[in-house]
GUROKE-745533 format. One record per residue (C-alpha): residue in three letters; x, y, z. Coordinates in Angstrom, 3 decimals, padded with zeros to 6 digits. Last residue first. Example, Ala and Ser with C-alpha at 12.3 -4.5 7.8 and 13.67 -1.06 7.14 Angstrom:
site resn=Ser, u=013.670, v=-001.060, w=007.140
site resn=Ala, u=012.300, v=-004.500, w=007.800
END
This chain:
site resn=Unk, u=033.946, v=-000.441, w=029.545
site resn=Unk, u=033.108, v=003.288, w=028.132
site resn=Unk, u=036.310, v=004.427, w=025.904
site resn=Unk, u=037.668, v=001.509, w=025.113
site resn=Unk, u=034.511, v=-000.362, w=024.116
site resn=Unk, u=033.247, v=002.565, w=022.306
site resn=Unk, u=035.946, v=002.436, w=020.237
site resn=Unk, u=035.917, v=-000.988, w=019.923
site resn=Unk, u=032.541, v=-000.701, w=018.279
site resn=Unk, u=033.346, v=002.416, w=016.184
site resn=Unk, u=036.402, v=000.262, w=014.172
site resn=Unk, u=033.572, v=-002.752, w=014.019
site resn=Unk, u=031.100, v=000.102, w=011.875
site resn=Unk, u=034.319, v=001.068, w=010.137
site resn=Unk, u=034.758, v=-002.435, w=009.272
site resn=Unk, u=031.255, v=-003.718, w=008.577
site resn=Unk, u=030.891, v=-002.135, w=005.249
site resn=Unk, u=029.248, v=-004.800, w=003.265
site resn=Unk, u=026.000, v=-006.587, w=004.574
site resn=Unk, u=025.139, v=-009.873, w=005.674
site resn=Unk, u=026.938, v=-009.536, w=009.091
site resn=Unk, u=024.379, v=-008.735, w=011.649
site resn=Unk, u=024.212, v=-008.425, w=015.238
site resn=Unk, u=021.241, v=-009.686, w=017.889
site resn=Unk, u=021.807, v=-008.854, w=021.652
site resn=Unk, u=021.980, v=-011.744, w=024.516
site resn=Unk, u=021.507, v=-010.758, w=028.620
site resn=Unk, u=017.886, v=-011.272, w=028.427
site resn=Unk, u=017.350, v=-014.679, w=027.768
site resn=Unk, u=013.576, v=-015.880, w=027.441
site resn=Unk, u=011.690, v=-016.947, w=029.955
site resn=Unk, u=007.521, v=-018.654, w=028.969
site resn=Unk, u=004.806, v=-017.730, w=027.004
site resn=Unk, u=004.566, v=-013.521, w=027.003
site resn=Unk, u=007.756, v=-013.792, w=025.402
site resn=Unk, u=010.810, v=-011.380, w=025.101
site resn=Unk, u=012.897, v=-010.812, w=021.672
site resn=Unk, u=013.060, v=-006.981, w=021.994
site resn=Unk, u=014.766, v=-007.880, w=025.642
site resn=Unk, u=017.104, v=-009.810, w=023.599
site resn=Unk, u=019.276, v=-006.008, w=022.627
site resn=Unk, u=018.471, v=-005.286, w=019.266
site resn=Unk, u=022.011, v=-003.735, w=017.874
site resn=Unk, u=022.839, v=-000.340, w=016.706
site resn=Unk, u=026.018, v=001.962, w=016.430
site resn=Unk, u=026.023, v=005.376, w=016.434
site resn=Unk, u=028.286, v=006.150, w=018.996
site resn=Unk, u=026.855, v=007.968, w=022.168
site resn=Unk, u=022.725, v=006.935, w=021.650
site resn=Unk, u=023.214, v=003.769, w=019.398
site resn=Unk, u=026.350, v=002.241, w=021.646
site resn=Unk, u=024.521, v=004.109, w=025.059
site resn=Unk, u=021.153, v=002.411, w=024.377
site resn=Unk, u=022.696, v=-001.225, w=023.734
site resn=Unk, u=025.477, v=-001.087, w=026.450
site resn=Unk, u=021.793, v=-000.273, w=029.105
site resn=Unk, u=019.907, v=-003.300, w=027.209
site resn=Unk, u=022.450, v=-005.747, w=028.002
site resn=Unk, u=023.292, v=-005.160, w=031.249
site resn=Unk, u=025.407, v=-002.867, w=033.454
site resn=Unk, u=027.457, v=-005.479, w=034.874
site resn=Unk, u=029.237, v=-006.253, w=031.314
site resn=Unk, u=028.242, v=-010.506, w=030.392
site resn=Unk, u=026.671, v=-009.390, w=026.748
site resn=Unk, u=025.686, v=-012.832, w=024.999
site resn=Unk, u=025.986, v=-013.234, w=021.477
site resn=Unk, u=022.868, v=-013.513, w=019.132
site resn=Unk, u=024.128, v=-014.374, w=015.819
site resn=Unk, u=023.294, v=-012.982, w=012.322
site resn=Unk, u=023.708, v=-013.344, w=008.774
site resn=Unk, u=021.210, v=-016.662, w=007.972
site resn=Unk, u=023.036, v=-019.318, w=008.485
site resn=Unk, u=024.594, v=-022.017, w=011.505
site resn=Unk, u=025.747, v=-019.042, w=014.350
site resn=Unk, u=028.589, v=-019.085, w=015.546
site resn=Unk, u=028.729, v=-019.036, w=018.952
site resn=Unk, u=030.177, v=-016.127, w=021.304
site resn=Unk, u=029.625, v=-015.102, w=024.779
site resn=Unk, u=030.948, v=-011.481, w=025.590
site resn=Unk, u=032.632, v=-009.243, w=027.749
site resn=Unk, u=035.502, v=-011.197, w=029.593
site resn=Unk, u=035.895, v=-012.932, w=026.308
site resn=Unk, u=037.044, v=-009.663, w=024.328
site resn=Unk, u=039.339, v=-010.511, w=021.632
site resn=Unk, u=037.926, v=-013.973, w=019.996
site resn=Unk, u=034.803, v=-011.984, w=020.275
site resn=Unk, u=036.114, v=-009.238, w=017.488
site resn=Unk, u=038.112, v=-011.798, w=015.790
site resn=Unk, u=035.033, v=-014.072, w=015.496
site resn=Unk, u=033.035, v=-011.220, w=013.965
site resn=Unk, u=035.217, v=-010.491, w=011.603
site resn=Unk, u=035.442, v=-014.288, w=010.613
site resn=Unk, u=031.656, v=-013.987, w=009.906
site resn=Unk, u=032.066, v=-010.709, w=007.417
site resn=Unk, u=033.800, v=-012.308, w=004.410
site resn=Unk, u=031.802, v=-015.516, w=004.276
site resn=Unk, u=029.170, v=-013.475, w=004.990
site resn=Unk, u=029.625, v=-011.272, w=002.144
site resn=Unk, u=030.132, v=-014.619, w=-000.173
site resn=Unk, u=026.874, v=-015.669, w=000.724
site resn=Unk, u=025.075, v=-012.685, w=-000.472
site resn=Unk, u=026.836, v=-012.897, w=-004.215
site resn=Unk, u=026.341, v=-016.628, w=-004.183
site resn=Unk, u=022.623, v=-016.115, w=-002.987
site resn=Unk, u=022.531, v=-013.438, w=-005.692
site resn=Unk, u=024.086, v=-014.916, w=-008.964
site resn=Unk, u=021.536, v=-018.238, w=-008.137
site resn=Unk, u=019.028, v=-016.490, w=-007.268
site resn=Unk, u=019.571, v=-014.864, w=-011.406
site resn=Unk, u=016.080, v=-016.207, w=-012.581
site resn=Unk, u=014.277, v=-015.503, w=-009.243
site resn=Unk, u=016.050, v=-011.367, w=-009.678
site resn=Unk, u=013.935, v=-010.760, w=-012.684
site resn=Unk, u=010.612, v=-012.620, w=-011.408
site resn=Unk, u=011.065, v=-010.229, w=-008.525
site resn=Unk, u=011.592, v=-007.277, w=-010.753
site resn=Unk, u=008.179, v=-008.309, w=-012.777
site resn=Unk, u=006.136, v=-009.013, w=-009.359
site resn=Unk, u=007.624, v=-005.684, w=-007.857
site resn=Unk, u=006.081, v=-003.481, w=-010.617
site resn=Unk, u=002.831, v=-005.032, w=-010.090
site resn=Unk, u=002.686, v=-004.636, w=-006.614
site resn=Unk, u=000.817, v=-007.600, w=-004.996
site resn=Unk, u=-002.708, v=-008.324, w=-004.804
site resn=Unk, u=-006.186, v=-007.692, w=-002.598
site resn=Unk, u=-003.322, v=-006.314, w=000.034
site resn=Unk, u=-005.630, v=-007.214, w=003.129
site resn=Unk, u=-009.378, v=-007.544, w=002.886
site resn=Unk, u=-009.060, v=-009.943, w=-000.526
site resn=Unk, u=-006.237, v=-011.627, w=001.148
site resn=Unk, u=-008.562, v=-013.330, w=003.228
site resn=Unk, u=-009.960, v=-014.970, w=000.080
site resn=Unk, u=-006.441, v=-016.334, w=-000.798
site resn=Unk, u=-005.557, v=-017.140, w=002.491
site resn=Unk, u=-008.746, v=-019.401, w=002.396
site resn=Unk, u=-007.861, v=-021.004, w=-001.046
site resn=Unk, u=-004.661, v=-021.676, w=000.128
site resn=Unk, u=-005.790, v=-023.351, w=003.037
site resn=Unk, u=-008.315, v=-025.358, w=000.925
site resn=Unk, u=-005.312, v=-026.434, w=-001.358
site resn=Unk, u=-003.329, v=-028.480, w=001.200
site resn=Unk, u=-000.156, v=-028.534, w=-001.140
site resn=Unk, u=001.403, v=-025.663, w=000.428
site resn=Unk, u=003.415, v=-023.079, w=-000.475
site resn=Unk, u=003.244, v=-019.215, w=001.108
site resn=Unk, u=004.515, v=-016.180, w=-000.030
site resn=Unk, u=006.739, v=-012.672, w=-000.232
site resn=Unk, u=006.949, v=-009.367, w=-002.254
site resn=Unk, u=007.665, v=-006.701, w=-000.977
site resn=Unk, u=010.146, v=-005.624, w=-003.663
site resn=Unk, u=011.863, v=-002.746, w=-001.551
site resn=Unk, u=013.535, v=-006.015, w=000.688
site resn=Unk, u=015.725, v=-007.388, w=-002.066
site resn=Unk, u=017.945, v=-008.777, w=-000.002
site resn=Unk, u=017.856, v=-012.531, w=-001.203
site resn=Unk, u=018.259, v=-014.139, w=001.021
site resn=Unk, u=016.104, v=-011.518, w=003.456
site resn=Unk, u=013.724, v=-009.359, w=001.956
site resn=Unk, u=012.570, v=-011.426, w=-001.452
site resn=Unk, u=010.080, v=-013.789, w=000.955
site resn=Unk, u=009.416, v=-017.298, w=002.414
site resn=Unk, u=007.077, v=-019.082, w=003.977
site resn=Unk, u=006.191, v=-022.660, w=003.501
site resn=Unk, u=003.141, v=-024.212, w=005.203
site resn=Unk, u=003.571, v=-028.049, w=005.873
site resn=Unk, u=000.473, v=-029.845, w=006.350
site resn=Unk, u=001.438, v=-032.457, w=002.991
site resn=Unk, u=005.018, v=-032.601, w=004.809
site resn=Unk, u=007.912, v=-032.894, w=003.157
site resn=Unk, u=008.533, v=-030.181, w=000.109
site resn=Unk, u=005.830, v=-027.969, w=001.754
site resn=Unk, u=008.347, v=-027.948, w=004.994
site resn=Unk, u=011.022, v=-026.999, w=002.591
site resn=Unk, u=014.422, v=-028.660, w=003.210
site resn=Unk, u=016.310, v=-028.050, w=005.484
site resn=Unk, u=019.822, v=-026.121, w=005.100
site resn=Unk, u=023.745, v=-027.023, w=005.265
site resn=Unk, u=025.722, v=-024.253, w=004.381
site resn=Unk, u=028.763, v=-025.517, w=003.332
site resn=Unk, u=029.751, v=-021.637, w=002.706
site resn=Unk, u=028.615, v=-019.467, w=005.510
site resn=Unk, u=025.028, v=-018.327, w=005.234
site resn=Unk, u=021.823, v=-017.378, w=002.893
site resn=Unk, u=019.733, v=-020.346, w=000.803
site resn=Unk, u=016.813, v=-020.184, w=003.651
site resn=Unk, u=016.846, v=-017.246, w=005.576
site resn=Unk, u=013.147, v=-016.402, w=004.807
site resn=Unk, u=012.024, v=-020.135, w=005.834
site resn=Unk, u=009.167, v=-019.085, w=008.247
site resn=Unk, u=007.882, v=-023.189, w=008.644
site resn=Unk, u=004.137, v=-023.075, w=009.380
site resn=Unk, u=003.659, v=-026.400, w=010.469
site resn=Unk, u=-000.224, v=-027.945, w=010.426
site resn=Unk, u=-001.106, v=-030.352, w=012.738
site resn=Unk, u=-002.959, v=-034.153, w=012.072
site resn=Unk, u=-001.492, v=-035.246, w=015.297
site resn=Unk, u=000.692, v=-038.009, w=013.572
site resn=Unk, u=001.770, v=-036.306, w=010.751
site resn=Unk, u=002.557, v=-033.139, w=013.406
site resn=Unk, u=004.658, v=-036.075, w=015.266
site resn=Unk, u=006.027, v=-036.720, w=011.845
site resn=Unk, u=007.078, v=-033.681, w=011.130
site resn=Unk, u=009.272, v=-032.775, w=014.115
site resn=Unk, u=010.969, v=-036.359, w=014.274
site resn=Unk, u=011.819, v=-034.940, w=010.424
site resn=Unk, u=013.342, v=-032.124, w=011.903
site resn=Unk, u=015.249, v=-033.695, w=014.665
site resn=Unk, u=016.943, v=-035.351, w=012.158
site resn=Unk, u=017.561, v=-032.762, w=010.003
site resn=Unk, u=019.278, v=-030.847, w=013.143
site resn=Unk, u=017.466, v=-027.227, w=013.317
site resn=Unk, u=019.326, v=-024.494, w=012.179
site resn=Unk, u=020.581, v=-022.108, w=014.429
site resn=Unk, u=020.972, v=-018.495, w=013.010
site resn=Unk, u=020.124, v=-016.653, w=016.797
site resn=Unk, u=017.439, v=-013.996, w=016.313
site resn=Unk, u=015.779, v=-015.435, w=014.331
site resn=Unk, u=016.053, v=-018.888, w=012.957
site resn=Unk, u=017.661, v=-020.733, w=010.075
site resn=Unk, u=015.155, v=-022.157, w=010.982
site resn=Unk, u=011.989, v=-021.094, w=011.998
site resn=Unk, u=009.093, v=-022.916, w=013.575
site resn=Unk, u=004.990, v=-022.299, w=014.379
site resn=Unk, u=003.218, v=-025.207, w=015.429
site resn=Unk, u=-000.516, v=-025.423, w=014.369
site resn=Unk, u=-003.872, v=-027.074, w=015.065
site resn=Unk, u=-003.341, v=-028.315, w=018.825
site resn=Unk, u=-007.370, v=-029.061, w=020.074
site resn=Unk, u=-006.517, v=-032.443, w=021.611
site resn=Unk, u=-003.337, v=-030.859, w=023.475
site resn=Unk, u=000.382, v=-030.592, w=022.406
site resn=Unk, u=002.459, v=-029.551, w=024.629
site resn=Unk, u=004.081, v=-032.902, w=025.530
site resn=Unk, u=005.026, v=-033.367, w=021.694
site resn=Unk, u=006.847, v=-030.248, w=021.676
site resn=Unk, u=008.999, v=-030.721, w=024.584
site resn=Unk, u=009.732, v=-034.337, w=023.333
site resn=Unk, u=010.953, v=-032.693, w=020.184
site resn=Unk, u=013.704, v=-030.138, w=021.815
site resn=Unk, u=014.531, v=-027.695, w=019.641
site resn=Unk, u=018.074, v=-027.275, w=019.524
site resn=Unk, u=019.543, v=-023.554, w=020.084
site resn=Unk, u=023.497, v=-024.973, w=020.279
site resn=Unk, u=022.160, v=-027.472, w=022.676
site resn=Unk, u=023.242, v=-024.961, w=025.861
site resn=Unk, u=021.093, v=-022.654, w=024.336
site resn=Unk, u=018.038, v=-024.683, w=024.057
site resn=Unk, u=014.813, v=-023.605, w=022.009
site resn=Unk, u=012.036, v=-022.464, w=024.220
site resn=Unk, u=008.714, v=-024.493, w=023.312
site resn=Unk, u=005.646, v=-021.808, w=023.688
site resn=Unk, u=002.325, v=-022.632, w=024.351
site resn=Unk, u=-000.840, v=-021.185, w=022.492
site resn=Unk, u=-004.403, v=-020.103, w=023.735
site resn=Unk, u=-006.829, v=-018.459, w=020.696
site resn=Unk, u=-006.844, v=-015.692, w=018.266
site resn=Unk, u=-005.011, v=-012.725, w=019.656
site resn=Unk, u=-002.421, v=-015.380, w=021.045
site resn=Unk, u=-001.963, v=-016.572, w=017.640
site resn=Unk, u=-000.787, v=-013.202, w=016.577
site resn=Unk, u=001.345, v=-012.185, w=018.982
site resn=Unk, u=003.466, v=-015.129, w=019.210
site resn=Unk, u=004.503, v=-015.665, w=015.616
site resn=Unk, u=003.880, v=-011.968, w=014.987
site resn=Unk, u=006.934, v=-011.365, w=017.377
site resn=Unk, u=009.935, v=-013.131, w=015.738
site resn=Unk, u=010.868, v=-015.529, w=017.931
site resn=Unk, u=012.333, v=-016.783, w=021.123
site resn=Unk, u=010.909, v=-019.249, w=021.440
site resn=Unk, u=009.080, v=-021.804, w=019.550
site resn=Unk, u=005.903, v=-021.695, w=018.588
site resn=Unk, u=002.587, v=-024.362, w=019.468
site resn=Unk, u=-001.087, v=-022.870, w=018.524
site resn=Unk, u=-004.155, v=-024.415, w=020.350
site resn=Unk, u=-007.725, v=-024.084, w=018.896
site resn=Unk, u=-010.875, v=-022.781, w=019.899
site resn=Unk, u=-010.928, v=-019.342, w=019.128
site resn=Unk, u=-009.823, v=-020.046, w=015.900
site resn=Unk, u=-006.781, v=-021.008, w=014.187
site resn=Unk, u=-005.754, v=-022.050, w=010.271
site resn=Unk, u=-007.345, v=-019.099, w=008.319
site resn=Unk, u=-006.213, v=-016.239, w=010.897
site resn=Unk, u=-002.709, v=-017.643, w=011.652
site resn=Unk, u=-001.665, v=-018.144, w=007.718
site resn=Unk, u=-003.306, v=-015.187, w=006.636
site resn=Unk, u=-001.224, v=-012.747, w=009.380
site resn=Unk, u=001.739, v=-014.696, w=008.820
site resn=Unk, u=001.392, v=-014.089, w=004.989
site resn=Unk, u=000.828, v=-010.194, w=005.468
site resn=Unk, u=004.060, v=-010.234, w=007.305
site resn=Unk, u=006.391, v=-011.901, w=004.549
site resn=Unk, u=005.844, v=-009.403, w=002.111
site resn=Unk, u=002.737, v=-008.210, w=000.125
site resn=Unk, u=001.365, v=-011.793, w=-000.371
site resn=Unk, u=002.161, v=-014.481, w=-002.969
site resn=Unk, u=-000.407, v=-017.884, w=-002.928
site resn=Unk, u=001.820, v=-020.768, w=-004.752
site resn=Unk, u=000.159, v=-024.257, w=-004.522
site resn=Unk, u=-001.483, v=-023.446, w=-008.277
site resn=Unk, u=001.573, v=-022.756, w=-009.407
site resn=Unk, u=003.493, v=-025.969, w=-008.602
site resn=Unk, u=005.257, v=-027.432, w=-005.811
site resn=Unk, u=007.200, v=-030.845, w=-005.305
site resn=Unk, u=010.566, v=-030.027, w=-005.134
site resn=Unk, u=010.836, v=-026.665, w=-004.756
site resn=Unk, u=012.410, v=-023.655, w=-005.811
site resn=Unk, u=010.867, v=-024.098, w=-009.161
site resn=Unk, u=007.811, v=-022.778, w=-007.982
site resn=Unk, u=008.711, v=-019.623, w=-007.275
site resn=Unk, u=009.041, v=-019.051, w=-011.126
site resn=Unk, u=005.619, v=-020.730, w=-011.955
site resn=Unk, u=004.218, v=-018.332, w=-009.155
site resn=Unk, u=005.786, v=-015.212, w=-010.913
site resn=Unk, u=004.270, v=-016.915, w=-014.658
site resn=Unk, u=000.834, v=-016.952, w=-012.898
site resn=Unk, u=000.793, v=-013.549, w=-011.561
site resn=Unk, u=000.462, v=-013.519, w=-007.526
site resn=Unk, u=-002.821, v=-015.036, w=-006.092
site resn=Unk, u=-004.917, v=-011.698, w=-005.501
site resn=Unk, u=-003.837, v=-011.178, w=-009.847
site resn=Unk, u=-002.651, v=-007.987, w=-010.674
site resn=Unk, u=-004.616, v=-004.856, w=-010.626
site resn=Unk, u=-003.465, v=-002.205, w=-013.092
site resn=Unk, u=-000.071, v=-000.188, w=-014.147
site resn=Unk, u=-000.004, v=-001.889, w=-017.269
site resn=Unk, u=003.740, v=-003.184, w=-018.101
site resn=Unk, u=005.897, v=-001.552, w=-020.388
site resn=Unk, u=009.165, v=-000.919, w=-018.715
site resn=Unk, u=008.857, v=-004.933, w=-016.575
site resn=Unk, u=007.849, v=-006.382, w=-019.438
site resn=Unk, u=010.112, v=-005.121, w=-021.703
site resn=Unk, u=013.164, v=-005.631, w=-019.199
site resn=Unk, u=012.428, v=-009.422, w=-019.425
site resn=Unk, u=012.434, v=-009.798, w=-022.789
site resn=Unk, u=015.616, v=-008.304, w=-023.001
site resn=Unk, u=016.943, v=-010.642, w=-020.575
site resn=Unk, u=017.183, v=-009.188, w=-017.017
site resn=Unk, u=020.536, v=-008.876, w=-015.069
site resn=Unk, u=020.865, v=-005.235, w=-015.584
site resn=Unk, u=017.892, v=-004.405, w=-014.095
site resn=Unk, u=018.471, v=-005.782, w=-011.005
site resn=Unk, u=021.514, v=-003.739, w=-011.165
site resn=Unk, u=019.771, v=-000.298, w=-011.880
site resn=Unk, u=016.884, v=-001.371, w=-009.607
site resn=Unk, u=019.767, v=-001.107, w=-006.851
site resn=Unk, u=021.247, v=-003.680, w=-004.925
site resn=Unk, u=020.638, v=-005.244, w=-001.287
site resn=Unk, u=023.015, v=-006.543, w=001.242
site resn=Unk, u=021.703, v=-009.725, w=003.329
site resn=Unk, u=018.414, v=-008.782, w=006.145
site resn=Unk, u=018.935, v=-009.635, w=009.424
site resn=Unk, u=020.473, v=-006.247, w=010.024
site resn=Unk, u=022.259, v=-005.528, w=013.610
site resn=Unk, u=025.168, v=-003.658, w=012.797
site resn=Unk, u=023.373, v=-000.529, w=011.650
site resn=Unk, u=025.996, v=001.616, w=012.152
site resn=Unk, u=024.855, v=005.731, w=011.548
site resn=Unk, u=021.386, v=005.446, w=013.421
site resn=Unk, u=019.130, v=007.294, w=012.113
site resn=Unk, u=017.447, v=005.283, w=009.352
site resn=Unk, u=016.749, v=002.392, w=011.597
site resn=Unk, u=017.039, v=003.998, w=015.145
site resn=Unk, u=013.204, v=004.973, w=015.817
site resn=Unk, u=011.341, v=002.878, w=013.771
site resn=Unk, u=013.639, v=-000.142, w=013.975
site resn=Unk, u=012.932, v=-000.156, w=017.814
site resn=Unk, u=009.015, v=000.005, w=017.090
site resn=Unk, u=009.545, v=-002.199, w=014.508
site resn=Unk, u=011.349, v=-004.996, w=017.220
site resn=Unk, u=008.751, v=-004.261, w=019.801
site resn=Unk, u=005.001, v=-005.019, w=017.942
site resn=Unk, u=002.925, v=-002.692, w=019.956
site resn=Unk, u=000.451, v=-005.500, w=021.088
site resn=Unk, u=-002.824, v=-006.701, w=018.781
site resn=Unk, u=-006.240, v=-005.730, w=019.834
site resn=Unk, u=-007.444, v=-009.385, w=020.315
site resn=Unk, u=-009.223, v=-011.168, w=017.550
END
């Protein structure tokens, strides 16, 4: 492997996360405290987590965690469960057990970086833009004429970053059974599943449909509960599993202990807390609207399909990434301008920024926005 790339959208969050007074562009949904989380547990539950042993857990995730995730899907049990130390750590296993310097890697762009990065430290991949004038469709044809003999994975993610499309279930499906066809494995990053609008329509899980079908998901985002670190992988092929598993042994070795009894906590109430989540977007979303509904000579809106952000298009002459620096630097407000989003594979836009609406508070942070906008454009 490659020495990896200074990985852009950390780097930003590095700098302006905890600084910046407006952070407007979270993809994560509101989180609560472990007073709350707490609160929700049966008796039984609290026990465990106050008088656990502080020891090693088990490299696969504690059996009765895994029986938990389990029951998210349809056709998953324990033993196709492998938990990592957040969402991250399983893209890194995923990529390193599945490619090899030989192979051919397929992900869609724009994306989250590691989905790029990382195959492309192991081995030649091809990216498939997703189509903004088709309300960010994939397009399956495109796909299917990228792939080569020596194709071993595609990468997707819907609701995707940085725009909330979700992919049409049709096109979906067409999706799975070229990969059928091809023999490729699809690692499907499914963190927003469960969190959006009301009506809501999402996919179902890749592991749920397809036998190659690598689900990944984590506490961070639905569920925003991103202090648990705690994230994983299903998939019914059990020798990629297994592989994961013993690459985990030079990464993590196993997961928080601490964080595998709160997460088990907050599983049996993700019903409460994708309702609870939901219902802040439901209130935030129209906000949004308003806001773009109001300045059409500046701005491109669509709405996004789930998840809590959208990536709107910035048409002032000074460019994207120039309004982002002065909003953070002059007023305290912070977005990801699309130039964090570029690809070493192929164009991206670079005149789009990525907000957020998943968490509470967004007036006053809106109020500073059209300050700014008054004052400087």
């Amino acid at each position: 492997m490659t020495t990896l790339p200074e990985f852009r959208l950390e780097t930003h969050f590095s700098k302006w996360e905890f600084k910046a007074k407006y952070h407007m562009t979270a993809s994560d949904a509101e989180s609560i405290s472990l007073r709350d989380l707490l609160a929700m547990a049966t008796p039984a539950e609290r026990e465990e987590f106050e008088g656990m042993w502080l020891g090693y857990t088990e490299t696969f995730g504690a059996s009765d965690l895994r029986e938990s995730i389990a029951t998210k899907y349809t056709s998953q049990n324990a033993s196709q469960i492998l938990c990592f130390a957040g969402a991250s750590e399983g893209i890194f296993a995923a990529n390193s057990v599945i490619l090899d310097k030989h192979s051919h890697a397929i992900v869609v762009t724009p994306n989250y970086q590691s989905h790029e990065t990382l195959p492309l430290a192991i081995c030649e991949a091809t990216g498939v833009p997703l189509d903004p004038d088709d309300h960010w469709s994939l397009d399956i044809d495109r796909v299917a004429d990228a792939i080569k003999p020596n194709t071993k994975l595609v990468t997707i993610n819907f609701p995707h970053n940085p725009t909330g499309a979700i992919l049409p279930i049709d096109h979906y499906m067409s999706l799975v059974e070229l990969c059928r066809k091809h023999g490729i494995y699809i690692l499907h990053d499914e963190i927003f599943n469960g969190l959006g609008p009301s009506g809501t329509q999402h996919l179902p899980f890749i592991a749920d449909v397809y036998e190659r079908g690598l689900s990944l998901n984590v506490m961070s985002k639905s569920y925003g509960l991103p202090g648990l670190r705690i994230g994983w992988i299903a998939c019914e092929d059990k020798e990629v599993i297994a592989k994961m598993e013993r690459l985990k042994h030079y990464l993590s070795i196993c997961n928080s202990g601490p964080s595998e009894r709160l997460t088990k906590i907050a599983l049996s109430q993700q019903d409460k807390l994708l309702q609870r989540n939901c219902s802040i977007v439901d209130e935030n979303l129209p906000k949004w609207d308003l806001f773009f509904n109001n300045h059409p000579d500046l701005f491109d809106w669509t709405r996004p399909d789930g998840a809590c952000m959208g990536f709107p298009r910035y048409k002032g002459p000074e460019g994207v990434e120039k309004f982002c620096r002065s909003l953070v630097e002059q007023s305290g407000v912070l977005f990801l301008p699309s130039t964090i989003y570029k690809s070493d594979l192929g164009p991206t836009p670079n005149d789009r920024f990525r907000l957020g609406f998943g968490r509470k508070g967004l007036d006053e942070g809106l109020g500073v926005l059209e300050q700014h906008i008054e004052r400087h454009l």
